[in-house]
KOLLUM-449121 format. One record per residue (C-alpha): residue number from 0; residue in three letters; x, y, z. Coordinates in pm, whole numbers, padded with zeros to 5 digits. Example, Ala and Ser with C-alpha at 12.3 -4.5 7.8 and 13.67 -1.06 7.14 Angstrom:
BEGIN
torvo: 0; zami: Ala; x: 01230; y: -00450; z: 00780 $
torvo: 1; zami: Ser; x: 01367; y: -00106; z: 00714 $
This chain:
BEGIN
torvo: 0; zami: Unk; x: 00327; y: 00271; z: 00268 $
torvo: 1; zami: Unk; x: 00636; y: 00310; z: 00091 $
torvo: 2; zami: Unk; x: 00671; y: 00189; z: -00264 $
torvo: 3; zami: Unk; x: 00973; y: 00310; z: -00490 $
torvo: 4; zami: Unk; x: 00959; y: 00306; z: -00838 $
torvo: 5; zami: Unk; x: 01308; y: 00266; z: -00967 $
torvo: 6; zami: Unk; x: 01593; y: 00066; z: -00914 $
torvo: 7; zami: Unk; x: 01754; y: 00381; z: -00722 $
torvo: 8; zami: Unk; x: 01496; y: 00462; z: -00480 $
torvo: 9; zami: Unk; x: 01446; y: 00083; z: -00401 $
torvo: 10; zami: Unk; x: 01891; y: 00053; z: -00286 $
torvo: 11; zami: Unk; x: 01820; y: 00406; z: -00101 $
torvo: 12; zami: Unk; x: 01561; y: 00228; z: 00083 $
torvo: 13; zami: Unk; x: 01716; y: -00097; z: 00152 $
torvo: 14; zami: Unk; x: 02091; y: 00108; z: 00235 $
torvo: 15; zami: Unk; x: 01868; y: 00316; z: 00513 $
torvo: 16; zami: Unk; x: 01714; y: 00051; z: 00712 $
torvo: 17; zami: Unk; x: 01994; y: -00057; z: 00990 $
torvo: 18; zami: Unk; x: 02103; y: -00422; z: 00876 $
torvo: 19; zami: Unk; x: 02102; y: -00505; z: 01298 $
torvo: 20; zami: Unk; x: 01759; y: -00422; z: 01315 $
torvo: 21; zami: Unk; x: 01589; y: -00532; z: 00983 $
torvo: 22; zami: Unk; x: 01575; y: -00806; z: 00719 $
torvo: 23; zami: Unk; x: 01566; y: -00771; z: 00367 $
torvo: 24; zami: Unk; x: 01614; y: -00993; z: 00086 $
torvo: 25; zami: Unk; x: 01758; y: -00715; z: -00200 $
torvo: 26; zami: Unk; x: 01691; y: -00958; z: -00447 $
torvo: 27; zami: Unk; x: 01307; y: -01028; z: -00348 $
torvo: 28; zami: Unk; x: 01296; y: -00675; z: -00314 $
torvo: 29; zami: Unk; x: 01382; y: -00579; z: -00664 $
torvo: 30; zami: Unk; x: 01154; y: -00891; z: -00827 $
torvo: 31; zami: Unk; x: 00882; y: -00725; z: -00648 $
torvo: 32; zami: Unk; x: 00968; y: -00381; z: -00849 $
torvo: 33; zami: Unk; x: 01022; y: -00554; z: -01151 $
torvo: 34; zami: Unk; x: 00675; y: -00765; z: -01144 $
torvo: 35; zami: Unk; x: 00507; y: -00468; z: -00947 $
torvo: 36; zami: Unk; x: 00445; y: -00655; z: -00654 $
torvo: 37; zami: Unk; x: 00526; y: -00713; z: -00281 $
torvo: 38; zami: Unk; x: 00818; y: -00760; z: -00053 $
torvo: 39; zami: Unk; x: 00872; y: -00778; z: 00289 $
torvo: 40; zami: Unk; x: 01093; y: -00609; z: 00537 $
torvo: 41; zami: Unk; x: 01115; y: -00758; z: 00904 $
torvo: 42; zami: Unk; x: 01220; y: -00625; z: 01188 $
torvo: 43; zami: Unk; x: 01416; y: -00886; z: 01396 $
torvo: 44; zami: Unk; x: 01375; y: -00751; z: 01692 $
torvo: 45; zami: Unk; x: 01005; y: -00733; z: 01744 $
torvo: 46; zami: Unk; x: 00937; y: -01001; z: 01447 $
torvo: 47; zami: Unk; x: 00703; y: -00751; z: 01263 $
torvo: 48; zami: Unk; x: 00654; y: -00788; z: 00912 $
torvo: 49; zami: Unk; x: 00600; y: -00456; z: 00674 $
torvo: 50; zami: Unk; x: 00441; y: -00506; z: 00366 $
torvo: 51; zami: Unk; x: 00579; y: -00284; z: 00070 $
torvo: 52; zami: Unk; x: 00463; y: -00303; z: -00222 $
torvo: 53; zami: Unk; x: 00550; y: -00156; z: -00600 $
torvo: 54; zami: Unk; x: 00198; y: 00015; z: -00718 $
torvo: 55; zami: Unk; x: 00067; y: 00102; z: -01053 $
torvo: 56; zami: Unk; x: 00191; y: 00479; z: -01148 $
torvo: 57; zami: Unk; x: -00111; y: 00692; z: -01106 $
torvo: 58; zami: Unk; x: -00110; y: 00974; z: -01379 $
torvo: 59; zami: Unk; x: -00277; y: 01329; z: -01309 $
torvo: 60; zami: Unk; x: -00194; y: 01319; z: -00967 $
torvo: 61; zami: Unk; x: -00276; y: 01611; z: -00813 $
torvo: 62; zami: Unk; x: 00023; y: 01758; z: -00646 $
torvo: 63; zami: Unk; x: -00115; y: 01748; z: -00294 $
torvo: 64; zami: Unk; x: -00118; y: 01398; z: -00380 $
torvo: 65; zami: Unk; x: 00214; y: 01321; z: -00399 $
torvo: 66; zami: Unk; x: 00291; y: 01235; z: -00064 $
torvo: 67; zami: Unk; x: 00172; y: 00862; z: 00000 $
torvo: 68; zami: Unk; x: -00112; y: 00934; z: 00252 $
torvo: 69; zami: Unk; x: -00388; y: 00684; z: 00374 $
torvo: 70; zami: Unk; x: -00574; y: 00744; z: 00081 $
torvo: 71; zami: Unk; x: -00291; y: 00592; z: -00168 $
torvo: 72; zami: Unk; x: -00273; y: 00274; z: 00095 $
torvo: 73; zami: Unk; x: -00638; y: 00227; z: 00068 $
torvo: 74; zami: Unk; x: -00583; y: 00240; z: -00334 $
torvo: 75; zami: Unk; x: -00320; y: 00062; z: -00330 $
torvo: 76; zami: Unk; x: -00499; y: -00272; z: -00052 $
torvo: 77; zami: Unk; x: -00757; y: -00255; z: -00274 $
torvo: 78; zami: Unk; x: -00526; y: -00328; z: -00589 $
torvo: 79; zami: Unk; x: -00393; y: -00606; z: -00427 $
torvo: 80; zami: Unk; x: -00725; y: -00762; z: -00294 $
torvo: 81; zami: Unk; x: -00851; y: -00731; z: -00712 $
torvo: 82; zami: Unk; x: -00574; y: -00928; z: -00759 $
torvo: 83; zami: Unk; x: -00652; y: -01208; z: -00525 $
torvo: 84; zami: Unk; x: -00401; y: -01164; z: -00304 $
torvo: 85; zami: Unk; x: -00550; y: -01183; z: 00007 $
torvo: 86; zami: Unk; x: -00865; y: -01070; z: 00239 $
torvo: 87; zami: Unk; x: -00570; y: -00947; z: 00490 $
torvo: 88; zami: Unk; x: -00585; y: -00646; z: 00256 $
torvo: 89; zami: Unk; x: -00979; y: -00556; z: 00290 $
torvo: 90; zami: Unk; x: -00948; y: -00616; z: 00671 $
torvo: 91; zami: Unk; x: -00639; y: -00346; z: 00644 $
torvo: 92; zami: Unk; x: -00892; y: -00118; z: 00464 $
torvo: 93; zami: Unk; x: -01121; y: -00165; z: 00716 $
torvo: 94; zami: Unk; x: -00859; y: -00076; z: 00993 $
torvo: 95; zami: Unk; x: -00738; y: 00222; z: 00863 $
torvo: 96; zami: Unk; x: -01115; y: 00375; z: 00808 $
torvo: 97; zami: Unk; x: -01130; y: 00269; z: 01186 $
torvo: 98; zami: Unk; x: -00841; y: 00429; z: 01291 $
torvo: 99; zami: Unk; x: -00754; y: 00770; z: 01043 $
torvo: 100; zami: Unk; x: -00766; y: 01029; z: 01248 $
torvo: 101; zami: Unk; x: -00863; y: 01315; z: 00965 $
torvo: 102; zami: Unk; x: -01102; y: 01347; z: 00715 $
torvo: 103; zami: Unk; x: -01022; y: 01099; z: 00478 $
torvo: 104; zami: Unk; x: -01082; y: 01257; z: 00088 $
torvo: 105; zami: Unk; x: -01379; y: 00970; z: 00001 $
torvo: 106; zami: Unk; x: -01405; y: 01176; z: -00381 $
torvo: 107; zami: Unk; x: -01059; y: 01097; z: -00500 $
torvo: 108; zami: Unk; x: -01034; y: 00712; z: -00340 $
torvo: 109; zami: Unk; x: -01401; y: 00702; z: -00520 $
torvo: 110; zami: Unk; x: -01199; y: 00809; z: -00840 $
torvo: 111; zami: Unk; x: -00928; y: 00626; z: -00859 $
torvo: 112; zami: Unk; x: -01141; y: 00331; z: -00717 $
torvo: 113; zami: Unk; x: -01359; y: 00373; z: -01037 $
torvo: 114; zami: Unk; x: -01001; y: 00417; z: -01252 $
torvo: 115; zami: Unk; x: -00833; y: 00088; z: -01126 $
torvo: 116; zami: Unk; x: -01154; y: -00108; z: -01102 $
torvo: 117; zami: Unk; x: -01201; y: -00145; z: -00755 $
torvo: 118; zami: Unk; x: -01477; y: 00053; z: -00693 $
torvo: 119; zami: Unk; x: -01698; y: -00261; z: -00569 $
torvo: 120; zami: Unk; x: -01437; y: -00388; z: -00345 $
torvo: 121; zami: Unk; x: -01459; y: 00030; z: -00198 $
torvo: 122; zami: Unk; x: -01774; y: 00025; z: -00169 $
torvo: 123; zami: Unk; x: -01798; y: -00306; z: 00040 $
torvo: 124; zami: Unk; x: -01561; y: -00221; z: 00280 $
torvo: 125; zami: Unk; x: -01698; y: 00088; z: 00371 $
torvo: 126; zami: Unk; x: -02032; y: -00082; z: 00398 $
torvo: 127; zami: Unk; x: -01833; y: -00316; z: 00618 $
torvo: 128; zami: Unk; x: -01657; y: -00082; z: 00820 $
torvo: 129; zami: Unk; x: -01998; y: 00156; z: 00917 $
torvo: 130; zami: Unk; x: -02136; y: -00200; z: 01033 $
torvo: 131; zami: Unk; x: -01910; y: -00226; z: 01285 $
């Protein structure tokens, strides 16, 4: 996931991505900073859509946090799901629990999950996902 938080990172992002290969609406892209929500970048050659989205700032980070890892995507799906935007986001959850290849840190997406309010959203999916 990729998520910039100011006006800056967000033309960095859009000036990197080849305009031959991908589509961007700048304008979408900086509502979705402003309102801290979602845009979407497509690539036009395989018709893929990427999701990225503007997430809450998370104070006391720890600094091996920084770095957007699965964790922070699993944070930040869950956010969005809270918000009614769409099961898509639990089944995304689900598929990176399926698919994470190291030890994901379960005590700090339990803390933040209890921070942002999602912990009951956590805790289904992971009831979800061991189901399967």
């Amino acid at each position: 996931m990729i998520a910039p938080r100011t006006r800056r990172s967000l033309v960095e992002l859009a000036e990197s991505l080849p305009v031959e290969r991908f589509y961007a609406s700048a304008s979408a892209a900086e509502e979705a900073l402003r309102q801290r929500g979602m845009f979407n970048v497509i690539d036009v050659e395989t018709g893929v859509k990427l999701d990225l989205m503007s997430t809450r700032a998370r104070a006391n980070l720890r600094p091996s946090r920084l770095r957007r890892e699965a964790e922070d995507t699993i944070l930040a799906k869950l956010e969005w799901a809270k918000l009614g935007e769409s099961e898509r986001h639990l089944r995304d959850v689900e598929s990176i629990l399926s698919v994470e290849e190291r030890p994901l840190d379960h005590a700090y997406i339990a803390e933040w999950a209890r921070e942002l309010g999602v912990t009951e959203l956590w805790e289904r999916v992971r009831r979800e996902a061991a189901e399967r």
